[in-house]
Every structure is written in structure tokens, then in C-alpha cells.
C-alpha positions as CSV (number, residue, x, y, z in Angstrom):
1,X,-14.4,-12.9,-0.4
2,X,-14.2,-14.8,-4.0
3,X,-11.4,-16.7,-4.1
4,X,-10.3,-15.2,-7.6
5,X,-10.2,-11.3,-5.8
6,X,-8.4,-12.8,-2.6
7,X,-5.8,-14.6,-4.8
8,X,-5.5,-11.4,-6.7
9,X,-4.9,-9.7,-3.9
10,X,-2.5,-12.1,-2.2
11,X,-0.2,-11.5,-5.7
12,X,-0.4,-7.8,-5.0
13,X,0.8,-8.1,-1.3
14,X,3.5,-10.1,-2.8
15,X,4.5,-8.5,-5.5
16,X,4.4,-4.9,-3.2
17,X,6.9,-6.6,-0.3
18,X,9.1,-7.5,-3.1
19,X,9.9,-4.2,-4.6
20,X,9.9,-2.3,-1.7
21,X,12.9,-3.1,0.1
22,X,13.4,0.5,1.2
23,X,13.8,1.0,5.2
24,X,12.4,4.5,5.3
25,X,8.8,3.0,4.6
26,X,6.8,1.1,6.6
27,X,3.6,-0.8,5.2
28,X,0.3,-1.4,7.2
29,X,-1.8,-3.9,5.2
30,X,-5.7,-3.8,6.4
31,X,-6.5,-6.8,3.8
32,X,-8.9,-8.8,4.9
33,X,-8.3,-12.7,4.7
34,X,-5.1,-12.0,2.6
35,X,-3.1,-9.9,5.1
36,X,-4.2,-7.6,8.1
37,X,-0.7,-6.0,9.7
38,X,-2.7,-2.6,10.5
39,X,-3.3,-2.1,14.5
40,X,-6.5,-0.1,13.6
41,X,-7.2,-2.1,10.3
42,X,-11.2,-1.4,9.3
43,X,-12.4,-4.9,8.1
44,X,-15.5,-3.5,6.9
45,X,-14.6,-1.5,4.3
46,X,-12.2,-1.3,1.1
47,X,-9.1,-3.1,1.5
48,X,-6.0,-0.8,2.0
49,X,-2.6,-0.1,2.1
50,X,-1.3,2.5,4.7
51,X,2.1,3.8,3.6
52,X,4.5,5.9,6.6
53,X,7.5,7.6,6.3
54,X,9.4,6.4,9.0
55,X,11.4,9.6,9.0
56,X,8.1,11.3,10.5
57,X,5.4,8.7,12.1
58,X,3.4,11.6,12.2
59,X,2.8,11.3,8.1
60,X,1.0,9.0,6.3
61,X,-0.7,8.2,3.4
62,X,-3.8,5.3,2.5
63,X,-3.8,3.6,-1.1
64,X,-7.0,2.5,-1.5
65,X,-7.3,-0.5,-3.8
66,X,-10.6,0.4,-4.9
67,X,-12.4,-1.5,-7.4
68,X,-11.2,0.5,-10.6
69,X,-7.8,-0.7,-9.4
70,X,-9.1,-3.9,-9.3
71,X,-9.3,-4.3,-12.9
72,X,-6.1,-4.2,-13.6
73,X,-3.4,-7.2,-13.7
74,X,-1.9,-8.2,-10.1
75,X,1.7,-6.6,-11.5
76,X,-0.2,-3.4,-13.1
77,X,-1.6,-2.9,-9.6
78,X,1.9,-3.4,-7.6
79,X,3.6,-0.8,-9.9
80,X,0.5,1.6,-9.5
81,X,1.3,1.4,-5.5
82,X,5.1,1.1,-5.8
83,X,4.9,4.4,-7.6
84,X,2.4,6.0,-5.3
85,X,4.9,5.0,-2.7
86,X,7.9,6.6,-4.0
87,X,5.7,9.7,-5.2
88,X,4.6,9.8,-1.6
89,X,8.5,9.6,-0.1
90,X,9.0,12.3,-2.8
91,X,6.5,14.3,-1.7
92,X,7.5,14.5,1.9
93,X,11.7,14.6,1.2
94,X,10.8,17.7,-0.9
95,X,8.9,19.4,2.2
96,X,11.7,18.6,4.7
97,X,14.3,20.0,2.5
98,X,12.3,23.1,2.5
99,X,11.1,22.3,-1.2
């Protein structure tokens, strides 16, 4: 890995453990050389970011952080995962609560 892309991503794990201080998620990193917290984390392919609502193990969701999310600015990216995040959380509040 480049050493540009891997501090990049370093910023983005950074900036992502910062704003998410909420303890209904859980976040699996399968980052190669930057940060690898997933049990089942696939080194070969893109890096990820596996999101669970620790209200129900059972549901989960995988931010990819393909290369067209790449392009963007370390802080850019964080935001676009912090709001997938809370998207996500909304998403599965609204289905419990029978929405």
C-alpha cells in the first residue's frame, strides 16, 4: 500500500472513532496495515468498515471505501461514513418500532 492511501486511511479511522461515540454501534475495521479489528476481515480485497447495531448482532451493514470514496478529503470521507452510520441506526430503529 502507498504510503499517501494508508495515511489517508489512517486519518479516516481516526477521524470515524472520534465522532462516533455512540454505544449502540460497534465498528469492525478490515483495513489492511492501517487497522484490522474484524474476526473475519478479507485482506484481499477493498478495505471496509462493518457497522452493527448492537441492539441486534444479527444486523449489519459494510461501508465499502471504494476508490470513488477515495477521492475525496480524509474529513469528506469520515462524514460520508458517519452519516451512513446514523442512516443505518435509523434505518433499523424505524423497523423495530414497527416503522
Amino acid at each position: 500500500m502507498e504510503q499517501a492511501l494508508k495515511e489517508k486511511l489512517e486519518k479516516i479511522v481516526e477521524l470515524v472513532n472520534n465522532a462516533m461515540v455512540d454505544p449502540d454501534i460497534d465498528l469492525d475495521y478490515c483495513i489492511p496495515e492501517v487497522a484490522t479489528t474484524s474476526e473475519s476481515c478479507d485482506v484481499t480485497g477493498v478495505p471496509y468498515i462493518t457497522v452493527k447495531y448492537s441492539e441486534n448482532k444479527y444486523v449489519e451493514r459494510k461501508i465499502r471505501l471504494t476508490d470513488t470514496y477515495l477521492k475525496n478529503t480524509p474529513e469528506e470521507i469520515a462524514n460520508l461514513i458517519t452519516f451512513s452510520i446514523e442512516q443505518f441506526k435509523l434505518e433499523i430503529d424505524g423497523t423495530q418500532l414497527g416503522g
